[in-house]
Structure formats: structure tokens, C-alpha cells
VOZATI-321272 format. One record per residue: x, y, z of N, C-alpha, C in turn. Coordinates in pm, whole numbers, plus 50000, padded with zeros to 5 digits. Example, Ala and Ser with C-alpha at 12.3 -4.5 7.8 and 13.67 -1.06 7.14 Angstrom:
node n.c1:51319 | n.c2:49431 | n.c3:50780 | ca.c1:51230 | ca.c2:49550 | ca.c3:50780 | c.c1:51320 | c.c2:49670 | c.c3:50780
node n.c1:51285 | n.c2:49775 | n.c3:50708 | ca.c1:51367 | ca.c2:49894 | ca.c3:50714 | c.c1:51290 | c.c2:50003 | c.c3:50787
# end
This chain:
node n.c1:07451 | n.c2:55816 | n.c3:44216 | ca.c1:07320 | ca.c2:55765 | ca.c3:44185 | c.c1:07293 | c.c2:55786 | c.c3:44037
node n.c1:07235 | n.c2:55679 | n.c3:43968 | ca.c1:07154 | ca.c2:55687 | ca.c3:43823 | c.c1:07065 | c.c2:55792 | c.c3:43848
node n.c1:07055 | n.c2:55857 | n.c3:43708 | ca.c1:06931 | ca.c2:55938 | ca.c3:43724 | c.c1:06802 | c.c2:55818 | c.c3:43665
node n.c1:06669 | n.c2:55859 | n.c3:43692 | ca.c1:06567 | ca.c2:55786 | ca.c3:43687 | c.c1:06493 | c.c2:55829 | c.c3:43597
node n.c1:06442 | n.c2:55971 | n.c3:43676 | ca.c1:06326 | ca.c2:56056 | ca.c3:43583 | c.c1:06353 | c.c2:56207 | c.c3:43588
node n.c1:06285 | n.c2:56244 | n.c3:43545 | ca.c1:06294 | ca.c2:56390 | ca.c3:43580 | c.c1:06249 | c.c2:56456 | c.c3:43688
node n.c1:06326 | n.c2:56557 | n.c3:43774 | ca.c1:06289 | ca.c2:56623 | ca.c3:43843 | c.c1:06133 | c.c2:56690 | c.c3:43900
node n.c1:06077 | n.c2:56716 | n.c3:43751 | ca.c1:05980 | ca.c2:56846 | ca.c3:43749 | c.c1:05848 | c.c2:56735 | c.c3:43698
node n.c1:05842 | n.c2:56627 | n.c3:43742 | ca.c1:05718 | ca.c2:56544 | ca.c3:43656 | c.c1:05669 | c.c2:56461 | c.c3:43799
node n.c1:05596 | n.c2:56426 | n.c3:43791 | ca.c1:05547 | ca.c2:56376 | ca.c3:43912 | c.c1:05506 | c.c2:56185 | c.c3:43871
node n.c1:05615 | n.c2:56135 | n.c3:43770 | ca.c1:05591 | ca.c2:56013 | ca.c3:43738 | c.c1:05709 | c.c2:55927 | c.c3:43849
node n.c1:05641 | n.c2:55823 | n.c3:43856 | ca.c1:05746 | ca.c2:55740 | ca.c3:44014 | c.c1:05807 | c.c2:55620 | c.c3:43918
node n.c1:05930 | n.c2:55627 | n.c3:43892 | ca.c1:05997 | ca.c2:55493 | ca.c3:43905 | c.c1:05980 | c.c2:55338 | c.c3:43931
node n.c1:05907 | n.c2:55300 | n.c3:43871 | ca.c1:05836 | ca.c2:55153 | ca.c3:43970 | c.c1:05962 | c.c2:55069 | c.c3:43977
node n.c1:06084 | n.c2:55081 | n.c3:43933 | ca.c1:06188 | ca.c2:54979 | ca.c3:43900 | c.c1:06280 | c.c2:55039 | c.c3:44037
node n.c1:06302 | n.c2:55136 | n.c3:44037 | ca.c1:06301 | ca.c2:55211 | ca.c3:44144 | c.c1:06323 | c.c2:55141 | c.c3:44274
node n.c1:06145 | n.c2:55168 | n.c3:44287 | ca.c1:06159 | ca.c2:55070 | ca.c3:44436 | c.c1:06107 | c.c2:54936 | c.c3:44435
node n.c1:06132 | n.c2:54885 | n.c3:44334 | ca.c1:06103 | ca.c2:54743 | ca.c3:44364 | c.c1:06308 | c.c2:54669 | c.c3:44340
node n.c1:06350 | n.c2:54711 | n.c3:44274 | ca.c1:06520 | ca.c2:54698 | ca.c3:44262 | c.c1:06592 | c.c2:54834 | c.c3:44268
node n.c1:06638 | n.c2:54854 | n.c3:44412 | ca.c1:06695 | ca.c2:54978 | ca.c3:44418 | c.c1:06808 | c.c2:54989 | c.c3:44385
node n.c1:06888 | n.c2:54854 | n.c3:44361 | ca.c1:06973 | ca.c2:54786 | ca.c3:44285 | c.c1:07023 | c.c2:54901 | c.c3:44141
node n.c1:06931 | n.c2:54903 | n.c3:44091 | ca.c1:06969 | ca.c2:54937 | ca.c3:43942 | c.c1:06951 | c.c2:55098 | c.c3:43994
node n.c1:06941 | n.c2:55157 | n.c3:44076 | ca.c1:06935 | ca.c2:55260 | ca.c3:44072 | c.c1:07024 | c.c2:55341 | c.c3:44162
node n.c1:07102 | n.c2:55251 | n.c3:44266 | ca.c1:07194 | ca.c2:55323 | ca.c3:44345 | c.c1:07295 | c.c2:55242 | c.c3:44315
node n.c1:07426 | n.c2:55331 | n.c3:44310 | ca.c1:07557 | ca.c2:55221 | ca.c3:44289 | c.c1:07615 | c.c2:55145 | c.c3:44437
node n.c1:07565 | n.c2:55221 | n.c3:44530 | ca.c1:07655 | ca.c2:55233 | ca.c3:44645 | c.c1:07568 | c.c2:55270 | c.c3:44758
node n.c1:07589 | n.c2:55167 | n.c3:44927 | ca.c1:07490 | ca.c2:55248 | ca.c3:45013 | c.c1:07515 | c.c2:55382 | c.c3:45042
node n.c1:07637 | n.c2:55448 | n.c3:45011 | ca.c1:07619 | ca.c2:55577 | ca.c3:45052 | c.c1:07495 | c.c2:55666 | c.c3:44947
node n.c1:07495 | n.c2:55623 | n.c3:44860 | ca.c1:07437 | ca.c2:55684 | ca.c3:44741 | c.c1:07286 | c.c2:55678 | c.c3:44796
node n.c1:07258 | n.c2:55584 | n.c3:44889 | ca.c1:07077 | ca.c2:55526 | ca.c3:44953 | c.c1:07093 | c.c2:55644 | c.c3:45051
node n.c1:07186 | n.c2:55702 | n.c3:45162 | ca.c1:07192 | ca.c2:55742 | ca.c3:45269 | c.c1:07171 | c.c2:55890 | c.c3:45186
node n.c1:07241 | n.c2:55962 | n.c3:45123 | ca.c1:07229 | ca.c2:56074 | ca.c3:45070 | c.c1:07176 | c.c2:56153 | c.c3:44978
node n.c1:07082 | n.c2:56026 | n.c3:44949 | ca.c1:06941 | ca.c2:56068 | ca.c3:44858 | c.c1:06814 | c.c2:56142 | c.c3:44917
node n.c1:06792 | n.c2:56249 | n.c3:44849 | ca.c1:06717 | ca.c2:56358 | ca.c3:44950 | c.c1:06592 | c.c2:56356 | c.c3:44905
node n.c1:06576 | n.c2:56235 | n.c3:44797 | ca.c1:06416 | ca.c2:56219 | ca.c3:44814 | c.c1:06349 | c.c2:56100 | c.c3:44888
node n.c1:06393 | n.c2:56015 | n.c3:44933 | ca.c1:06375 | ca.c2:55897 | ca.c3:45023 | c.c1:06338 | c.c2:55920 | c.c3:45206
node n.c1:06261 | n.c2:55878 | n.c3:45209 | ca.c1:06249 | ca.c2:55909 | ca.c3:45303 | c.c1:06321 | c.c2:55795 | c.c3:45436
node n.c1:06328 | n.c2:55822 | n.c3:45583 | ca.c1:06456 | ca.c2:55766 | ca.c3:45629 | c.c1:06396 | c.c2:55613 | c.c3:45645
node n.c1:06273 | n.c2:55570 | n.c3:45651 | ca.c1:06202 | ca.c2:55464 | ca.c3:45657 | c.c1:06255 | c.c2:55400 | c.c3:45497
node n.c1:06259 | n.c2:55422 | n.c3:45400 | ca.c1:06273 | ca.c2:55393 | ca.c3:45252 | c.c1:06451 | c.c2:55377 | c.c3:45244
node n.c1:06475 | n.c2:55449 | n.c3:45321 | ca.c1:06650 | ca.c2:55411 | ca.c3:45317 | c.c1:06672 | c.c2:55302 | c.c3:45381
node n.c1:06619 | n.c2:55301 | n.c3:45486 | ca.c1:06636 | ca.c2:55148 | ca.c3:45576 | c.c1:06558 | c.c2:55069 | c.c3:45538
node n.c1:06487 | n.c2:55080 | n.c3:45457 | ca.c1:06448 | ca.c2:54884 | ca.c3:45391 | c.c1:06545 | c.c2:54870 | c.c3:45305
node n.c1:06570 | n.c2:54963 | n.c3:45216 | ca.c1:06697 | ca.c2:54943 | ca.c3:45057 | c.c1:06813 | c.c2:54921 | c.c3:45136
node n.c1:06866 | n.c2:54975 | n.c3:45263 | ca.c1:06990 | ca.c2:54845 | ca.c3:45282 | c.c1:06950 | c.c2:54754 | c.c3:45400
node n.c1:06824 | n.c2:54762 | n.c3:45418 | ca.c1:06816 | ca.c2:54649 | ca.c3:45512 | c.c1:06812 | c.c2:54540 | c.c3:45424
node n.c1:06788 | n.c2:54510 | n.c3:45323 | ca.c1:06710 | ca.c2:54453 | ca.c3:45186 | c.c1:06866 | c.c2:54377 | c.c3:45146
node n.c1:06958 | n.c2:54514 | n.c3:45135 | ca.c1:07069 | ca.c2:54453 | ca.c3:45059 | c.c1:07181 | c.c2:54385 | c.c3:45162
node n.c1:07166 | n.c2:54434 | n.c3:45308 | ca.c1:07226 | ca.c2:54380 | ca.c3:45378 | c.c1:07167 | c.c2:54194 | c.c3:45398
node n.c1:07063 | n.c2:54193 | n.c3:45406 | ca.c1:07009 | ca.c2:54064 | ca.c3:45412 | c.c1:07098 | c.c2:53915 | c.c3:45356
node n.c1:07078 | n.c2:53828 | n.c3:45383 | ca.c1:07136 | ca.c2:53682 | ca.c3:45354 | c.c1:07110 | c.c2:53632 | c.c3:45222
node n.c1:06958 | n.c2:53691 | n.c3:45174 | ca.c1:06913 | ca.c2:53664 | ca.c3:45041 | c.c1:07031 | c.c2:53737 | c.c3:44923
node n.c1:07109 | n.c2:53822 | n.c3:44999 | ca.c1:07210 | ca.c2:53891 | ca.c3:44865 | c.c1:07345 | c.c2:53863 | c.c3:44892
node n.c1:07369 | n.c2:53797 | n.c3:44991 | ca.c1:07498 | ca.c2:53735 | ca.c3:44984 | c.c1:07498 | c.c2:53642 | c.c3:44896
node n.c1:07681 | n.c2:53687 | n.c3:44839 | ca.c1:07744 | ca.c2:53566 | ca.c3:44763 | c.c1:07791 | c.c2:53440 | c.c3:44808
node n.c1:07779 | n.c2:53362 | n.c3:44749 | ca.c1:07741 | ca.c2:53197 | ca.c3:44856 | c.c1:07917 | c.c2:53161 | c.c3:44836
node n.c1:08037 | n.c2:53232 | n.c3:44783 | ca.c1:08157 | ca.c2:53189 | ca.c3:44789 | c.c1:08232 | c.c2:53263 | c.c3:44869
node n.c1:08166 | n.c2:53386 | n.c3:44921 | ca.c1:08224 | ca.c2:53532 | ca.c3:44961 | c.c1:08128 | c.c2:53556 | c.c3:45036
node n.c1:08081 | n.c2:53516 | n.c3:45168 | ca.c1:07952 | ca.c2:53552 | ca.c3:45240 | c.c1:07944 | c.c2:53701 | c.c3:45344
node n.c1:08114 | n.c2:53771 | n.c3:45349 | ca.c1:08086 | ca.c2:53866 | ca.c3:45336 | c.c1:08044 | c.c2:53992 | c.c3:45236
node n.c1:08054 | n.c2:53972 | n.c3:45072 | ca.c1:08000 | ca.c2:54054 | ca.c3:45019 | c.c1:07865 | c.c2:54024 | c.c3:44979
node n.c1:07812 | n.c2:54142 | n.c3:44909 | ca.c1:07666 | ca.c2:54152 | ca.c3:44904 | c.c1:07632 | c.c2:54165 | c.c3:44742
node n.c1:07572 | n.c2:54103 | n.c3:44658 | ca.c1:07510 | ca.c2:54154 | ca.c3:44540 | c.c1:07371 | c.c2:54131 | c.c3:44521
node n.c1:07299 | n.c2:54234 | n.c3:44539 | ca.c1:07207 | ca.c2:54307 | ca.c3:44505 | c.c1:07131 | c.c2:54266 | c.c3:44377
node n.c1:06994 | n.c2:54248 | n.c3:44323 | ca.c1:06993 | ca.c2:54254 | ca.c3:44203 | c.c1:07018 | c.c2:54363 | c.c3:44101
node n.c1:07072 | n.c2:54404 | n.c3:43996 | ca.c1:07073 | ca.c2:54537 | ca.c3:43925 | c.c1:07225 | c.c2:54605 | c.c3:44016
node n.c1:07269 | n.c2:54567 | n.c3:44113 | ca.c1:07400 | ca.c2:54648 | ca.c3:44128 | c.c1:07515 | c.c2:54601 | c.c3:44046
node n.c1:07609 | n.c2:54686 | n.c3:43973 | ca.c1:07681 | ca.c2:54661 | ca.c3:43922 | c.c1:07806 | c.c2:54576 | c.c3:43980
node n.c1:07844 | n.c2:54588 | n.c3:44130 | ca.c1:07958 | ca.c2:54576 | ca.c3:44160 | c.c1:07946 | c.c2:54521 | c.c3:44281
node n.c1:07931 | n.c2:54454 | n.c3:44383 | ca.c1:07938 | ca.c2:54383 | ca.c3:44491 | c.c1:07988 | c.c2:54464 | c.c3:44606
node n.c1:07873 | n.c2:54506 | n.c3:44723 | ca.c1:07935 | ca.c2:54604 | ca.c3:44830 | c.c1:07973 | c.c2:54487 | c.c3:44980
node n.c1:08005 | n.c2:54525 | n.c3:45023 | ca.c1:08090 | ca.c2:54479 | ca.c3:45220 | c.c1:07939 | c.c2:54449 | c.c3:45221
node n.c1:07935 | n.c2:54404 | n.c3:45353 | ca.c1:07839 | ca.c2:54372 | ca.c3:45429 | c.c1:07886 | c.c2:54513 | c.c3:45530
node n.c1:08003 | n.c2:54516 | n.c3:45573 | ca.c1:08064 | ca.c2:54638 | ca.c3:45656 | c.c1:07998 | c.c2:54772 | c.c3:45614
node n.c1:08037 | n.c2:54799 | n.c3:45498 | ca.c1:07955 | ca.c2:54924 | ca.c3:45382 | c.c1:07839 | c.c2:54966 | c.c3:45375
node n.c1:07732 | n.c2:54856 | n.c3:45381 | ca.c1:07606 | ca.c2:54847 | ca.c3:45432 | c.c1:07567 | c.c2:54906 | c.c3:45594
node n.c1:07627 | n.c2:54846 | n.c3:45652 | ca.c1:07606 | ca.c2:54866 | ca.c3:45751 | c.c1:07693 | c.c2:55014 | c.c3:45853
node n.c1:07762 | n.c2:55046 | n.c3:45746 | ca.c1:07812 | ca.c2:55192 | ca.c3:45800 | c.c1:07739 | c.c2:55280 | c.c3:45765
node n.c1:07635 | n.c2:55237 | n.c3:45675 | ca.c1:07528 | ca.c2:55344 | ca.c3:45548 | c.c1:07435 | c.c2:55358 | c.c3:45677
node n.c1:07370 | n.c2:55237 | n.c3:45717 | ca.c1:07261 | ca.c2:55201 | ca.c3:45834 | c.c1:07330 | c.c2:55284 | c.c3:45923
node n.c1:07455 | n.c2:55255 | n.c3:46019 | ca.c1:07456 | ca.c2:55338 | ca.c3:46143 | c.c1:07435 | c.c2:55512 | c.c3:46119
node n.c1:07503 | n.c2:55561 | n.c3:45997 | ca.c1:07512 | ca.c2:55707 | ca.c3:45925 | c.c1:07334 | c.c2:55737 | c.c3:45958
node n.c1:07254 | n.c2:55667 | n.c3:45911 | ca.c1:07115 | ca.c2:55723 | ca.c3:45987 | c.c1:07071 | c.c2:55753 | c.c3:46042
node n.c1:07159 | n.c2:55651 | n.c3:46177 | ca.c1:07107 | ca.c2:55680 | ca.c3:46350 | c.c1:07183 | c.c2:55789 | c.c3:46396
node n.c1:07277 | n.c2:55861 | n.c3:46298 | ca.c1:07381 | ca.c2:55955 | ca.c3:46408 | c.c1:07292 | c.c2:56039 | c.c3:46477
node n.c1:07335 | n.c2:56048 | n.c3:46572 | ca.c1:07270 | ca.c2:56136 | ca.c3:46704 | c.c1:07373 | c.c2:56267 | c.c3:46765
node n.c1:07347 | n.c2:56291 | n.c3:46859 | ca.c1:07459 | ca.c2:56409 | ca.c3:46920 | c.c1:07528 | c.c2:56293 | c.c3:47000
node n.c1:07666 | n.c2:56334 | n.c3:47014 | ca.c1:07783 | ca.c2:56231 | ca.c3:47008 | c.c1:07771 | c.c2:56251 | c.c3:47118
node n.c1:07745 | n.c2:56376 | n.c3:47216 | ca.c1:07722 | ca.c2:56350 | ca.c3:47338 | c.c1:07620 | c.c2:56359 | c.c3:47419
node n.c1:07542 | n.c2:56300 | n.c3:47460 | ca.c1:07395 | ca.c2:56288 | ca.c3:47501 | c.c1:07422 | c.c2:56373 | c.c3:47562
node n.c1:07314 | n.c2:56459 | n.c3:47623 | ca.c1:07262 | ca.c2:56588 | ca.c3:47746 | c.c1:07256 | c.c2:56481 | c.c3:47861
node n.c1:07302 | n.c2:56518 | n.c3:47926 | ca.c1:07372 | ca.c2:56484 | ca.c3:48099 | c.c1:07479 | c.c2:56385 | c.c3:48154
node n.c1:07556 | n.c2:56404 | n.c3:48035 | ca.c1:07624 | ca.c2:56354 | ca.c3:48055 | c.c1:07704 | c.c2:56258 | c.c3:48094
node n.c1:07796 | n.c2:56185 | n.c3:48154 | ca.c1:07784 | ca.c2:56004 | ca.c3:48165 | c.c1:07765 | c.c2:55991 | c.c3:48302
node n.c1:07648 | n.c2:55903 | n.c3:48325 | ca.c1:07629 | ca.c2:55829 | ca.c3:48489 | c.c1:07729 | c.c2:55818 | c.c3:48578
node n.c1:07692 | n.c2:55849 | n.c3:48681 | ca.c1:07804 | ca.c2:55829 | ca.c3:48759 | c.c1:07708 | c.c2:55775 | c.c3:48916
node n.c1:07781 | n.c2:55656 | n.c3:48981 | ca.c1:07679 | ca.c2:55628 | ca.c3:49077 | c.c1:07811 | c.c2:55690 | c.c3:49203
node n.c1:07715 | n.c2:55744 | n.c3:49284 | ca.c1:07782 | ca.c2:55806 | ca.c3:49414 | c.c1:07739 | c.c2:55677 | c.c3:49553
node n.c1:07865 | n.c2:55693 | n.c3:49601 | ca.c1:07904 | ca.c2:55612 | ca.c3:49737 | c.c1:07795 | c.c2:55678 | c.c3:49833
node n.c1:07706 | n.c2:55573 | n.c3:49884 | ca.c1:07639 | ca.c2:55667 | ca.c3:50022 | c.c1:07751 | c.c2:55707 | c.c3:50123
node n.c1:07687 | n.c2:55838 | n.c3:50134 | ca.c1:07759 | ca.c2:55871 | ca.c3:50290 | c.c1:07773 | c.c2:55833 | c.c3:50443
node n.c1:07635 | n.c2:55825 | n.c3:50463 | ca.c1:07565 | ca.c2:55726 | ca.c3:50551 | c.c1:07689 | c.c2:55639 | c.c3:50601
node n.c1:07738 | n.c2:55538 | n.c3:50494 | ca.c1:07794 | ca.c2:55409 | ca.c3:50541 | c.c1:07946 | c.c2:55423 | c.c3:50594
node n.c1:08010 | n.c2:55385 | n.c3:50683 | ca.c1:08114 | ca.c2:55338 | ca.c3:50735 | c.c1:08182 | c.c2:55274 | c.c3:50623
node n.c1:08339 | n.c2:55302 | n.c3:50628 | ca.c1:08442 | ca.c2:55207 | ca.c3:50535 | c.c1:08474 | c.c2:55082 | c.c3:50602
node n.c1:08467 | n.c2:55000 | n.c3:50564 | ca.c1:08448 | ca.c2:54873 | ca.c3:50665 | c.c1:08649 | c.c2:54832 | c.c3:50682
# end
């Protein structure tokens, strides 16, 4: 990530968040920014994932305004799932439907 401003000042970036472009190189760089909050991460690559930033010769990559370098559409969207990680294994474990007893094997 570019630096912006300083740490210790309480002035906001307006370029920032209106082109997050010029300020992150990379979606990992959106995902691991610890001042954003997780709502503010998911518009900046929902934003860059969008159709409006595809390249019209290459419609899988993405350029951004202000990014230097053209990311995946894949890249984007591995930044997005990295958000939702959850516990890999939910509490109770996987469904299982049981045979009534009741019934006769026909």
C-alpha cells in the first residue's frame, strides 16, 4: 500500500476513497489494511471487480482508475472470499439424514 497521510493527524484522504486505485497496488493490499473497515473493503473490490473496469480486449483483467498494473478478475475475487473466511468447520458437523426404523426393506 501507498502511504497517504500520516498516522497521528486526523486529516482523511478524499482521493483515497473516491479512487482507491491510486492508493492500493493490489486486492490483497484492500484485504489487509487495518484501517478500513470490512464494509469499505468490499465496495473497493466490489468496485474494481465490476464490468465498468474491465479491459474491453482482455475481459478477464481489471484496471482500476489510478492502479498501476492490471489485476485477475480471479485476484479480486480471492481478496472478496479472504473476508468471508469462517471456521472451516462449522459446529455440528455434516448432516446426515437417518433411514427410519419403522420401515420394512422392501
Amino acid at each position: 500500500m501507498r502511504p497517504t497521510t500520516a498516522h497521528d493527524n486526523n486529516v482523511v484522504d478524499l482521493n483515497a476513497i473516491l479512487h482507491p486505485g491510486t492508493v492500493f497496488d493490489h486486492p490483497r493490499d484492500v484485504v489487509s489494511d487495518p484501517d478500513l473497515s470490512l464494509a469499505e473493503k468490499r465496495a473497493i473490490l466490489a468496485s474494481w471487480a465490476s464490468d465498468a473496469s474491465a479491459i474491453a480486449s482482455c475481459p478477464s483483467l481489471r484496471a482500476p482508475d489510478g492502479l498501476k498494473a492490471p489485476v485477475t478478475i480471479d485476484e479480486i475475487l480471492k481478496a472478496l472470499c479472504a473476508l468471508d473466511q469462517g471456521p472451516s468447520n462449522p459446529p455440528g458437523g455434516k448432516p446426515m439424514r437417518l433411514r427410519p426404523v419403522d420401515r420394512a426393506a422392501a
